[in-house]
N, C-alpha and C positions, 0 to 999 in steps of 0.2 A: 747430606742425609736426605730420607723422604718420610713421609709419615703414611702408613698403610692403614688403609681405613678395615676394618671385623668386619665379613658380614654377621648380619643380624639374625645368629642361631640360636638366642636366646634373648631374655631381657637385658641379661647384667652385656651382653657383648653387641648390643643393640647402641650403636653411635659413638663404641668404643674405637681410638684408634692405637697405633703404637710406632715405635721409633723401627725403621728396616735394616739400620746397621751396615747400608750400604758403603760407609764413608770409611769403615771399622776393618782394619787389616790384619789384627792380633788378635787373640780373644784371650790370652793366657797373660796378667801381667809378669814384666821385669819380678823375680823374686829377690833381686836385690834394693829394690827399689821398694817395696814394700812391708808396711808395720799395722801390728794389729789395732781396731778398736775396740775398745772395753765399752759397754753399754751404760749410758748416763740414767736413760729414759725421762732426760728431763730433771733432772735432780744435781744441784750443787756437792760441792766435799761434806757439807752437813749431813745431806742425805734429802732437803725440802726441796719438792718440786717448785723448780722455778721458773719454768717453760711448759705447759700445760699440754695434754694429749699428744705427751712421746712416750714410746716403746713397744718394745719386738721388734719385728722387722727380718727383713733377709739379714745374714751375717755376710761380712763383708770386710773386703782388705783397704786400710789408707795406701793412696799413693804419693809417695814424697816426691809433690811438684815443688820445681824448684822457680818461684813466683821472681828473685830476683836479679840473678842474669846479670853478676857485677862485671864481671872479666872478659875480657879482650879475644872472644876467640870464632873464630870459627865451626860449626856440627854440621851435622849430617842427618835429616829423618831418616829412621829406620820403619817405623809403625805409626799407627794413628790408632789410638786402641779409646776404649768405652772405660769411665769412669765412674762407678756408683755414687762416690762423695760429692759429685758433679754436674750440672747441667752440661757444660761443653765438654767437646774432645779433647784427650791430650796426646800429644806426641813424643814418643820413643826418640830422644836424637843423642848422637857417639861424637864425642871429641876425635880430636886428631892421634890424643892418647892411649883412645877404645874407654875412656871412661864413657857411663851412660848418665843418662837424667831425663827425668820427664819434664814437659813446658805444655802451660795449655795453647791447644793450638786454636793456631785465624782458621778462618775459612777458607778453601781452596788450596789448603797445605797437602803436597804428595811425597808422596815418599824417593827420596833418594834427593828432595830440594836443601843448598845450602842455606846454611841460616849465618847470620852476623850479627854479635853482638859487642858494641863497642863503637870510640867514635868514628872506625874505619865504614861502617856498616851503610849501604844507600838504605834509601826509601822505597824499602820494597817491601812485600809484605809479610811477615814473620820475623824482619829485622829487629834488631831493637837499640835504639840509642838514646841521646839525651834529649829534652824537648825542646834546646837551642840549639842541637844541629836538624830540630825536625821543620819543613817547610808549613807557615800559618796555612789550616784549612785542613791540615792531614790528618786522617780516620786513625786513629788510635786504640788501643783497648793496654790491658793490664799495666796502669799505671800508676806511678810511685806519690804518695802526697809526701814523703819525706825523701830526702837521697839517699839512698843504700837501705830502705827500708824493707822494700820490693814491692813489688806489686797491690795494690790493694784495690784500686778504681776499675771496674767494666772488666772481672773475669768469668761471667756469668755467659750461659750460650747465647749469642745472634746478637752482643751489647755492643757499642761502640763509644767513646769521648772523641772529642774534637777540638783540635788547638787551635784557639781560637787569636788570639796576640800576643805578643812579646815584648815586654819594656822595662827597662831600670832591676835584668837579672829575673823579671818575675817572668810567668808565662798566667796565659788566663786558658782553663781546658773545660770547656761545656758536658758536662757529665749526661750519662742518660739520663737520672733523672731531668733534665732540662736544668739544673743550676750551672752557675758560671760562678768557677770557684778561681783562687790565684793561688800557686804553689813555684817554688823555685824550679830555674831553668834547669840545673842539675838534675832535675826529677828523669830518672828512665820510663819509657814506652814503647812496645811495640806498637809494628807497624800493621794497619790490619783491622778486621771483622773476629768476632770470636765465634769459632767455630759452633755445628750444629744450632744454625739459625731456624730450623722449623719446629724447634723444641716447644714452645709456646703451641704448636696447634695441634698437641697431642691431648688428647682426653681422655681422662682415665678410664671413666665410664664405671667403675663398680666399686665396691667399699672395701675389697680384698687386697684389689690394687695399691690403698692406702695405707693397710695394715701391712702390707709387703714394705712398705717404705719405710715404716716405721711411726707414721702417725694412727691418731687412738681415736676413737668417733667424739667429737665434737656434742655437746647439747647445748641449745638453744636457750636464751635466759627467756626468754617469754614462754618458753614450753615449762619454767619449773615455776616452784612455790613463793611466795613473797617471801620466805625468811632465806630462801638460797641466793635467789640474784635478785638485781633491783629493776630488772623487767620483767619478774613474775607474776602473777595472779594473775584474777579478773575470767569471767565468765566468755570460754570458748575461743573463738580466735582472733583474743583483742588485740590492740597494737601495744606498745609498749609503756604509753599512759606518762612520758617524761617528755620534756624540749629538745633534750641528747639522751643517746646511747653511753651507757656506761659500764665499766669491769661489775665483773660478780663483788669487787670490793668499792664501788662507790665510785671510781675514780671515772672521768668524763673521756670516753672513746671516740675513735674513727672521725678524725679533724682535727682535735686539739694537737696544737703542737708544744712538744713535750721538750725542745732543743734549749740548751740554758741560757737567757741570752745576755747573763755576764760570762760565756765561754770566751776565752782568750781568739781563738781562730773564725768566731765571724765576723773580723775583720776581714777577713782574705775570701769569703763568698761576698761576689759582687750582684749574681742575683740567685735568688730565693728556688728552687723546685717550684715545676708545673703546678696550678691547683689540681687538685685532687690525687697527687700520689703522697704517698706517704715513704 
């Protein structure tokens, strides 16, 4: 993909860029591959919002990516088509039976390339096998923390993991975030970059763009009252008058780590994420 810079025929299109869709071969998804979403807006089965400033947005079809890729087989890319539910690309690819399925795709995936998955499959890139037939060092994305789970690690655009060693059945696989987690060798992984990596240097540039998404404008707790949030008051544009940032409900923000640490599985992270991501 590229990212096309706006020129600056206005304010809101002033430093705005966007995705050229150059990498994008379909524009029409598989209609069998596809099911509707019903809009949350942010709201549990109760009805309370439990995710703050979601709703609207374009409408929009799920596409059923198939994240786990258990069986032994051989496909074929047909398309590399544009995903709304999605940062990265996914790929259009046909069994040998003419069944379809989508996969998100690596980067530098073309169309009419075979794919393998299974322990016959090499080290190439859109392959996917297990991470004891994978070679220590190899760039990885969409992988399993349980076996037959499917995918759940690095399917975000431009992310990659990294198999890092293998000993006593476990493997150890360097996440983007920078932690270094253990998970069994059983675990499936493709092989590969995930697609549309210049996704990150697109900027939106205007607040419509956002409402198209489906996010709601944001307020600022130092812009409101003392009785809304615990950053309010005070005369003009004071700072926030606490030692931490905290929720509109008390609770201590942006740092505190919130991970339980009688959770049974940090055992199996050996080191911690980079400081400062969350």
């Amino acid at each position: 993909m590229g990212v096309k810079v706006l020129k600056p025929t206005s304010n809101a299109r002033r430093g705005m860029s966007v995705d050229d869709f150059r990498d994008v071969t379909k524009k029409k998804p598989e209609k069998s591959l596809i099911s509707p979403i019903k809009k949350q807006a942010g709201r549990n089965a109760q009805g309370k919002i439990t995710v703050r400033h979601r709703g609207g947005g374009a409408r929009r079809a799920y596409r059923l990516v198939d994240f786990k890729m258990l069986e032994n087989i051989q496909v074929t890319v047909e398309a590399i088509e544009y995903d709304p539910n999605r940062s990265a690309r996914i790929a259009l690819v046909s069994r040998n039976d003419g069944e379809k399925l989508y996969i998100v795709a690596p980067a530098g995936l073309k169309i009419g390339a075979k794919l393998t998955f299974g322990d016959e499959a090499e080290v190439r890139t859109g392959n996917r096998k297990a991470l004891k037939d994978i070679p220590v060092g190899t760039i990885v994305y969409n992988v399993e923390m349980f076996p037959g789970k499917g995918g759940q690690i690095a399917r975000s655009a431009g992310v990659k993991a990294q198999l890092m060693a293998k000993e006593a059945g476990m493997a150890q696989v360097k996440l983007p975030s920078g932690e270094i987690r253990l998970m069994s060798e059983n675990c499936l992984a493709s092989i590969g970059i995930v697609s549309n990596t210049e996704h990150s240097n697109i900027k939106v540039g205007k607040a419509g763009r956002k409402r198209h998404m489906g996010i709601r404008p944001t307020v600022r707790g130092k812009a409101m009252n003392p009785v809304d949030h615990p950053h309010g008051g005070g005369e003009g544009g004071t700072s926030i008058g606490l030692k931490n940032p905290k929720t509109p409900w008390g609770v201590p923000a942006l740092g505190l780590k919130t991970r339980n640490r009688k959770k049974q599985s940090n055992s199996l992270v050996i080191r911690t994420r980079k400081k400062g991501r969350r």
